[in-house]
C-alpha positions in Angstrom: 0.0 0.0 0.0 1.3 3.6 -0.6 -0.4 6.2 0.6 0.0 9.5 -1.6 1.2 12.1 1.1 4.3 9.9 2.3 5.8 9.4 -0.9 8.8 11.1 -2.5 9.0 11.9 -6.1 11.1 9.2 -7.0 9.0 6.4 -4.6 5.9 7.9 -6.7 6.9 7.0 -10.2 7.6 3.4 -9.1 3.8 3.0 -7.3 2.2 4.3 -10.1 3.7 1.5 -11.8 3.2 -0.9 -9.1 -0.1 0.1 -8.6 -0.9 -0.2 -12.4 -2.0 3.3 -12.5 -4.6 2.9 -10.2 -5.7 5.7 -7.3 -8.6 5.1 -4.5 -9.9 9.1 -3.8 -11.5 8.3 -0.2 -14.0 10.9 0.4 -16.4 11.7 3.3 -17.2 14.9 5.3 -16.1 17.0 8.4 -19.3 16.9 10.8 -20.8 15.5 14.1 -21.6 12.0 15.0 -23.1 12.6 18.6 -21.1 13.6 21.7 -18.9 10.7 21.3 -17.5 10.5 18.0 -14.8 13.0 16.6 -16.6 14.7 13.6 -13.6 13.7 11.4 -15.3 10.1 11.6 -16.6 9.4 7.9 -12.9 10.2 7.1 -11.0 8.3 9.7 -13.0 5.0 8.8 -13.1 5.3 5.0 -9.3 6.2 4.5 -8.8 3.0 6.8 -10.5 0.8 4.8 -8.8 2.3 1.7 -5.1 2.3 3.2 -5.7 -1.5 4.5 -7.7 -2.8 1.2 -4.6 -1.1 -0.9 -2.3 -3.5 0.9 -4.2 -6.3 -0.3 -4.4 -5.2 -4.0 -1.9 -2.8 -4.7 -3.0 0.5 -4.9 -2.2 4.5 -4.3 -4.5 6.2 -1.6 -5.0 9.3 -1.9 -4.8 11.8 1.2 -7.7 12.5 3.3 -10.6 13.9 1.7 -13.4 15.7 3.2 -14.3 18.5 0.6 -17.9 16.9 -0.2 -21.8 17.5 0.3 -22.8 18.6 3.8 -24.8 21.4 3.7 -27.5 19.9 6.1 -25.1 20.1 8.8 -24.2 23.7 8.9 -25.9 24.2 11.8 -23.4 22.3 14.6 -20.4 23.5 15.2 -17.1 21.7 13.3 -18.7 21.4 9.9 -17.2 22.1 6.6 -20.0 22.8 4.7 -18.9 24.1 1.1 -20.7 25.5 -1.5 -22.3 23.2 -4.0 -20.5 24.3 -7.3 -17.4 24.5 -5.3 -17.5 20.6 -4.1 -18.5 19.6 -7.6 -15.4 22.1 -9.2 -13.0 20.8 -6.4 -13.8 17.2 -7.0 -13.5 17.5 -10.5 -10.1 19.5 -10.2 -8.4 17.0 -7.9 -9.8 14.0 -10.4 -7.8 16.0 -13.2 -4.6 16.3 -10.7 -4.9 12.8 -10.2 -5.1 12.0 -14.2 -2.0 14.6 -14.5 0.1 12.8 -12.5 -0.1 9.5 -14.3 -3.3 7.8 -13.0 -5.9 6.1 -15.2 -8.2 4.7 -13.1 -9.9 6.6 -10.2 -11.9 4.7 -7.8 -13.9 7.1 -5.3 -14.6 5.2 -2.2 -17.5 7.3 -0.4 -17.8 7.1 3.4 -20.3 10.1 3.7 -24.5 9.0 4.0 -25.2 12.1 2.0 -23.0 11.7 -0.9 -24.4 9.3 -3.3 -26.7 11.7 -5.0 -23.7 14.1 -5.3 -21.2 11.3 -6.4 -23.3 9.8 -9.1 -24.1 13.5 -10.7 -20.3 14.4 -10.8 -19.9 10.6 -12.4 -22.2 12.2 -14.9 -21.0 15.0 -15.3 -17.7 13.5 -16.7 -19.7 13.4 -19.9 -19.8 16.8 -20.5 -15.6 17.2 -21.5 -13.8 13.7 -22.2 -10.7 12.9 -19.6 -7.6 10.8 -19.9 -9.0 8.9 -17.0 -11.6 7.0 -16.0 -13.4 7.7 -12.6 -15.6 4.0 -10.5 -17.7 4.6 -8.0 -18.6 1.5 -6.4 -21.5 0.4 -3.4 -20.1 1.9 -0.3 -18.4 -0.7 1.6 -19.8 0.0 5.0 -23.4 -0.6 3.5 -22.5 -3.7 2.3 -21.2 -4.1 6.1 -24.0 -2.9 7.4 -26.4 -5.3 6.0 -24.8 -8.0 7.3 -23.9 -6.6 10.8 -27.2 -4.4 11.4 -29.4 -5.2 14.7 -33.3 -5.1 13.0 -34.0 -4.4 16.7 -31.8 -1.0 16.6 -31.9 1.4 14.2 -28.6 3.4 13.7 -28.7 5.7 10.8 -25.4 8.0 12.2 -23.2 7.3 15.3 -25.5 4.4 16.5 -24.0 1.3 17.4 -22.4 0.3 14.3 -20.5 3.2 13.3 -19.1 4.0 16.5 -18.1 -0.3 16.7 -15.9 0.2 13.2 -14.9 3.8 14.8 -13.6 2.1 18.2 -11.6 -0.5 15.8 -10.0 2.1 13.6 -9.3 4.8 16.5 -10.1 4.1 20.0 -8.4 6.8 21.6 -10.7 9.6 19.9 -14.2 7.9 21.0 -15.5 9.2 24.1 -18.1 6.6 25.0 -18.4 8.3 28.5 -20.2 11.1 26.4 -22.8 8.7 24.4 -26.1 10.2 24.6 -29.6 8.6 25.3 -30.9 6.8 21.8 -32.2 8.9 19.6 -35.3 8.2 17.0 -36.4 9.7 14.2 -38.3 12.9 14.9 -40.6 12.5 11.4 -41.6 16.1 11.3 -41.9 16.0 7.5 -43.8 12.9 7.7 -47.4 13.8 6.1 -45.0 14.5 3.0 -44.6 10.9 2.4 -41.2 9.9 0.0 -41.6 13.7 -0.9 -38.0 15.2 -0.6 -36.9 18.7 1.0 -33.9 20.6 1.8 -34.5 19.7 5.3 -35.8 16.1 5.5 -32.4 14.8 7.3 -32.4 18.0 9.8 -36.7 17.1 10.0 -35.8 13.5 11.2 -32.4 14.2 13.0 -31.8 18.1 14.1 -28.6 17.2 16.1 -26.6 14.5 14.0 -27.5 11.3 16.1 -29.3 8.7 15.0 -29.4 4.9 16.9 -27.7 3.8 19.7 -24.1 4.0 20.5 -24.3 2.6 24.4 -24.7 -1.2 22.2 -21.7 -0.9 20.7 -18.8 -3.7 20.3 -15.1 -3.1 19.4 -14.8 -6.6 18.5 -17.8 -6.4 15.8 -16.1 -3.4 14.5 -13.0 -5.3 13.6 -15.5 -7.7 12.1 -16.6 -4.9 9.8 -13.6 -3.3 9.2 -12.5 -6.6 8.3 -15.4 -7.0 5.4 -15.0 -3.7 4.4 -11.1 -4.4 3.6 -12.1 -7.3 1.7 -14.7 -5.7 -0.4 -12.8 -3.1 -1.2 -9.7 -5.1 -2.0 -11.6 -6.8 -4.4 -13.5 -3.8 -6.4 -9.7 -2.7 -6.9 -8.9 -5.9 -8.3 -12.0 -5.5 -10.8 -11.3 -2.0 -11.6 -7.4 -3.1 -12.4 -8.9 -5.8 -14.4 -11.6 -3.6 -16.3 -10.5 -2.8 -20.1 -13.7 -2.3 -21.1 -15.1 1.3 -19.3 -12.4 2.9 -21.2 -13.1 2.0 -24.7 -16.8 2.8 -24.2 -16.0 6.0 -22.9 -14.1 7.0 -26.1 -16.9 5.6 -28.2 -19.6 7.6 -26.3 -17.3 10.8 -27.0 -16.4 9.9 -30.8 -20.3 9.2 -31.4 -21.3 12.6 -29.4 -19.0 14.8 -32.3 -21.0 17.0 -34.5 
């Protein structure tokens, strides 16, 4: 595994070889997760998984990212809550840094609940000017963790029982499980709307960034899902190191759009 930030020049040229010219772009956001978690937690987890699945199946990990879609949480304190155009421009400008150095495959590994929608419109958006690279975005692995490991008698939706179990595995020293607070339900305030979305249905269900019940949580079951993230991750880099057939679409799709 190399990890972007520790390299020297002359180390890089030889893992961009190594790696086959592949990068995993962790990304998550800078916000709360209850009294007890430190609000770097989408990051700390995600660029784990990355570091430790890169190991497995050679890859460079990019440093930590947490530039992404968070608006809804500008209201606690610690956020980093950019503009929309700005997250979309930044993403797109790293992605292109990335691609200059010498990469041609970009996996972004999400770790942030309100990033799909966000992910899967910049993946889009790649249509619009071609690029020497081509950008994966695969399942998060801590949903595919998550179904396997949830308790369908406790919900946990953020900084319940399960994210705080992976968060105790990855960094014990920085949870505080003295400060967990009482569980907290969903407040369904925008409930007579039905699957009708706003900008505030997450703050309408969860004002202060806590959703489940951390007191339930197990360090032992978080190395069990850190575990099956590393694995599933590992593997989508093998796929994506594999994959020669993205690539040639993508041209096609850009030598058909010509007029």
């Amino acid at each position: 595994m190399a990890q972007w930030e520790n390299l020297t020049e002359k180390d890089f040229g030889k893992e961009l070889v190594k790696s086959q010219k592949v990068c995993v772009l962790p990304i998550a956001v800078m916000e709360r997760h209850g009294d007890h978690l430190p609000l770097g937690t989408d990051v700390f987890f995600n660029h784990k998984i990355a570091c430790l699945a890169a190991e497995i199946e050679k890859a460079v990990v990019f440093p930590m990212y947490y530039f992404t879609q968070i608006l809804e949480g500008k209201h606690k304190l610690g956020t980093i809550a950019l503009s929309a155009n700005l997250v979309l421009e930044l993403l797109e400008s790293v992605c292109d840094e990335i691609g200059r150095n010498g990469f041609k495959k970009i996996i972004i590994l999400n770790g942030h609940g309100g990033n799909p929608s966000f992910v899967s419109f910049f993946i889009q958006s790649l249509l619009n000017k071609k690029k020497d690279y081509m950008v994966y975005y695969p399942k998060e692995s801590w949903k595919v963790c998550w179904e396997k490991f949830k308790n369908p008698k406790l919900a946990d939706n953020h900084g319940g029982h399960l994210e705080t179990s992976i968060l105790l595995a990855v960094c014990r020293d920085l949870v505080k499980m003295e400060d967990v607070q009482k569980p907290a339900v969903c407040l369904n305030r925008l409930k007579h709307l039905g699957d009708i979305a706003t900008p505030v249905s997450w703050y309408a269900d969860y004002p202060d960034h806590y959703a489940g019940d951390a007191s339930k949580s197990d360090i032992n079951m978080g190395k069990k899902m850190l575990e099956e993230s590393v694995k599933y991750t590992a593997k989508v880099i093998k796929i994506v190191k594999q994959d020669k057939v993205a690539e040639k679409l993508y041209n096609e799709f850009f030598n058909r759009s010509k007029r």
